[in-house]
N, C-alpha and C positions, 0 to 999 in steps of 0.2 A: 477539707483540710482541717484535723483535730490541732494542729500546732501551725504556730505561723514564725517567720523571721523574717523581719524587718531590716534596711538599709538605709541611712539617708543622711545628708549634711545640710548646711547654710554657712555662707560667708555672711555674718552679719554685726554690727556692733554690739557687743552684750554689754551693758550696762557694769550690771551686776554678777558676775558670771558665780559666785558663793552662792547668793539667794534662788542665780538659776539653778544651781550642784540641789540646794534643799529641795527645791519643789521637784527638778526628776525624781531624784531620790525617791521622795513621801510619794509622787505620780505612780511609779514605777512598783515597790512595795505592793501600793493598795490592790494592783491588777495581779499582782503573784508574775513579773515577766524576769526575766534574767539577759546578761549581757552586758558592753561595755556604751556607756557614754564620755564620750569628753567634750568639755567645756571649756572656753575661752575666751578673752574680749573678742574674737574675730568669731566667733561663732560656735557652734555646735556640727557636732560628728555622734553617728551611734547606730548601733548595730543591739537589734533587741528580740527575744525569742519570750512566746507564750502561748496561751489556748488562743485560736483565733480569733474569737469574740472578746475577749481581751486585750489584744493587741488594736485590734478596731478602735475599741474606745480609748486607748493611747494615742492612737493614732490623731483621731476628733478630739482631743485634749491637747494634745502640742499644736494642732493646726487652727484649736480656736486661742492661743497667744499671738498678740499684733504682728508679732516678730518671727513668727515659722505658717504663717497663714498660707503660703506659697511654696511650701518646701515639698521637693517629691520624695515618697517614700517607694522604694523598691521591694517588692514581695518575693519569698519562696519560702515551700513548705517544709516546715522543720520539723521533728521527732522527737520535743519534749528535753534531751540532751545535749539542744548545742553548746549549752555554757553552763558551766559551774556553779556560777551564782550572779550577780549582782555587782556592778563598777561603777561608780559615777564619781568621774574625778576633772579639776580642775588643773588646767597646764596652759605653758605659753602659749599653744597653738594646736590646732583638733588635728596638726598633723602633721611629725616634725621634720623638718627641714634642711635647717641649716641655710637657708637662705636669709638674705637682709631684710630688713622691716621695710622697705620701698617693696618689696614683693606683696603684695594688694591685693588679691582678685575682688574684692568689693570695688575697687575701681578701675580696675585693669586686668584684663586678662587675654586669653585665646578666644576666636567667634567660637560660639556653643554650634557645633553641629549633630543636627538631628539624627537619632538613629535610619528613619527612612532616608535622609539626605547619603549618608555613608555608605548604605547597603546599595543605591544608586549608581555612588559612585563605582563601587566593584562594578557592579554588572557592567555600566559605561565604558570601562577599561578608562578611567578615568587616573591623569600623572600625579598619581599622590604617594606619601609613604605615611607610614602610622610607626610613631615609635611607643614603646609600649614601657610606662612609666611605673612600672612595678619591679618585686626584687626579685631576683634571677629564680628561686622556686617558683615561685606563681606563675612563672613565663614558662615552668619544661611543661605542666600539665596539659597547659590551652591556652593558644594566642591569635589572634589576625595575621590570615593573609596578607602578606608585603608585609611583615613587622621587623623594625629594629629593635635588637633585646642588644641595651646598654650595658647589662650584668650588675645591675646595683645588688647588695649586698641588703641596704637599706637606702631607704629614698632620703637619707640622708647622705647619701650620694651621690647626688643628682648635680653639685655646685662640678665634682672631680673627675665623674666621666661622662656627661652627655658631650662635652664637647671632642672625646675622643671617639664616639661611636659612629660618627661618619654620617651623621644627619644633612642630607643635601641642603642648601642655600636657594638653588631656583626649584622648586619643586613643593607643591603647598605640602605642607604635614599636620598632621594628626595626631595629638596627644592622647592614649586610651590607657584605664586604670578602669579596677573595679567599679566601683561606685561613683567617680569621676572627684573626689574632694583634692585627691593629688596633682588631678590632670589642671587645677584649679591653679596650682602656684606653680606648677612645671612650665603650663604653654605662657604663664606670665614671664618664667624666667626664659624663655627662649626667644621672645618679645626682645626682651631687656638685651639681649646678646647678638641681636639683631637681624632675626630672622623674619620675612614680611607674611608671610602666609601663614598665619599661625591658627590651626582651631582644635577646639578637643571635644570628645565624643560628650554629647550631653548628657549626663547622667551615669557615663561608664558605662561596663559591656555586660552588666546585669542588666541593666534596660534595651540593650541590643540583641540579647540575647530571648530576653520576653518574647521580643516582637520578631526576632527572625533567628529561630533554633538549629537552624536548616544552613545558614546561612556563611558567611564567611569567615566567623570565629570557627576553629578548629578545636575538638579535645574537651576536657573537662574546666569550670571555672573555680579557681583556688578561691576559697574564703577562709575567712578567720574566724572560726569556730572548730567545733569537735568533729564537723562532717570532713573539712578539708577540702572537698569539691561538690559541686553542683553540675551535675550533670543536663543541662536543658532537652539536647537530644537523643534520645534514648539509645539511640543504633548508630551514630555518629561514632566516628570512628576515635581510635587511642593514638593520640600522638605521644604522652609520654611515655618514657621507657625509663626501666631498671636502672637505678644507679652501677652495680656490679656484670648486669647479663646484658643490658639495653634490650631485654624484652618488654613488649608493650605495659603500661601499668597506671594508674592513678593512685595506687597506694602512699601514702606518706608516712612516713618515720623520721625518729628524733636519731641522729648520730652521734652519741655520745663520744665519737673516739678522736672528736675536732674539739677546742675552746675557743669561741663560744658551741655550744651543740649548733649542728646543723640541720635542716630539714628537707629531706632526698627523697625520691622517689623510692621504692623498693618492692619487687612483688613477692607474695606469700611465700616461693620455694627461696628465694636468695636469705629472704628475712629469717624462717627456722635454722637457713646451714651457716647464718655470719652468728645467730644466738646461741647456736651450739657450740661453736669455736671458740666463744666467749668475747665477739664482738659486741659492744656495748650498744646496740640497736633497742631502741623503745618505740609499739606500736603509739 
């Protein structure tokens, strides 16, 4: 692996979250890595791309600070292109919400269930559902069997419609997100709303998918970089489809002809015949 990309959060108190922005900063620079961090009193979020052996020592450098000694970092192999440059910024929250400050996951959250516990459960034929706490692209590409997709826009949607998507009350559920930082304040807020069986996938379906490619996630995983998806299993079949044909696809494109742009599926023959027509389509 010539490039590597990293994944990972913490719910933690940051003191300092300024002097933590300086030191990623100056950290991140010395390695040559590229990508977004954010920083907050409640913790750190970040997503980071570099030569592998660089990323290594990023790695053993955020894990020997007292305060990410424990943090899991998630892998796959990157191509040098995922990111532009270089982010490290300081915000309310490593991931926004719109929920209320009683939303906590340092002190309250969903049980953490294990990726081998979940893939179990499938095979068990085990009474669960999994709603799946990302925004409606991320969900056409690749999702969990049994998932409810709530249609959020942005997970800053999560207060307006989880409670209309039809989430059972007796039946335990499963909160799953990328990387699990969202699944972190969602199975808190569905805790708060009074649901009892509350857990979310530890780590999100990048770690799920590590360890079981094969397995009950369907399709490609949407990430946020220049790749767009991460494909674990090779020959695994395309659940998305074409925004205009609904031919199979993982292609993504920007739609300029909505405000705000939108991000749609689209495959190579729809994509040249909407650019020719003068539909406003960017790969």
């Amino acid at each position: 692996m010539k490039y590597k990309i990293i994944l990972y959060y913490k719910y933690v108190e940051v003191e300092n979250p300024k002097q933590l922005l300086k030191d990623q900063r100056s950290l991140c620079e010395s390695l040559g890595l590229k990508g977004r961090i954010i920083i907050a009193g409640e913790g750190i979020n970040g997503t980071l791309e570099g030569k592998a052996g660089k990323v290594d020592e990023y790695v053993k450098a955020l894990k020997a600070d007292a305060l990410f000694f424990d943090i899991d970092v998630k892998e796959s192999e990157g191509n040098g292109m995922a990111f532009p440059k270089l982010s490290v910024k300081v915000r309310d929250e490593i991931v926004g919400s719109n929920l209320s400050d009683d939303i906590n996951p340092a002190i309250d959250t969903g049980v953490h269930l294990e990726s081998d516990l979940l893939h179990k459960w499938y095979e068990n034929g085990e009474d669960f559902v999994v709603v799946d706490m990302r925004n409606d692209y991320e969900y056409v590409s690749g999702h969990f069997e049994k998932s409810i997709n709530p249609q959020f826009s942005n997970f800053r949607d999560l207060p307006e419609k989880i409670e209309k998507a039809g989430v059972p009350r007796d039946k335990k559920v499963v909160t799953v997100c990328t990387g699990g930082v969202r699944c972190e304040k969602a199975s808190a807020y569905l805790k708060k709303l009074g649901y009892k069986n509350v857990y979310q996938l530890k780590n999100g379906m990048h770690k799920y998918l590590e360890k079981y490619p094969d397995g009950y996630f369907k399709g490609a995983l949407y990430v946020f970089d220049n790749r767009h998806t991460v494909r674990f299993h090779k020959d695994g079949e395309v659940v998305g489809k074409c925004e205009f044909c609904a031919c199979p696809t993982e292609k993504y494109v920007d739609d300029d002809t909505s405000v705000p742009s939108r991000h749609i599926l689209c495959c190579e023959k729809c994509f040249e015949e909407k650019v020719a027509s003068g539909v406003t389509l960017r790969a």
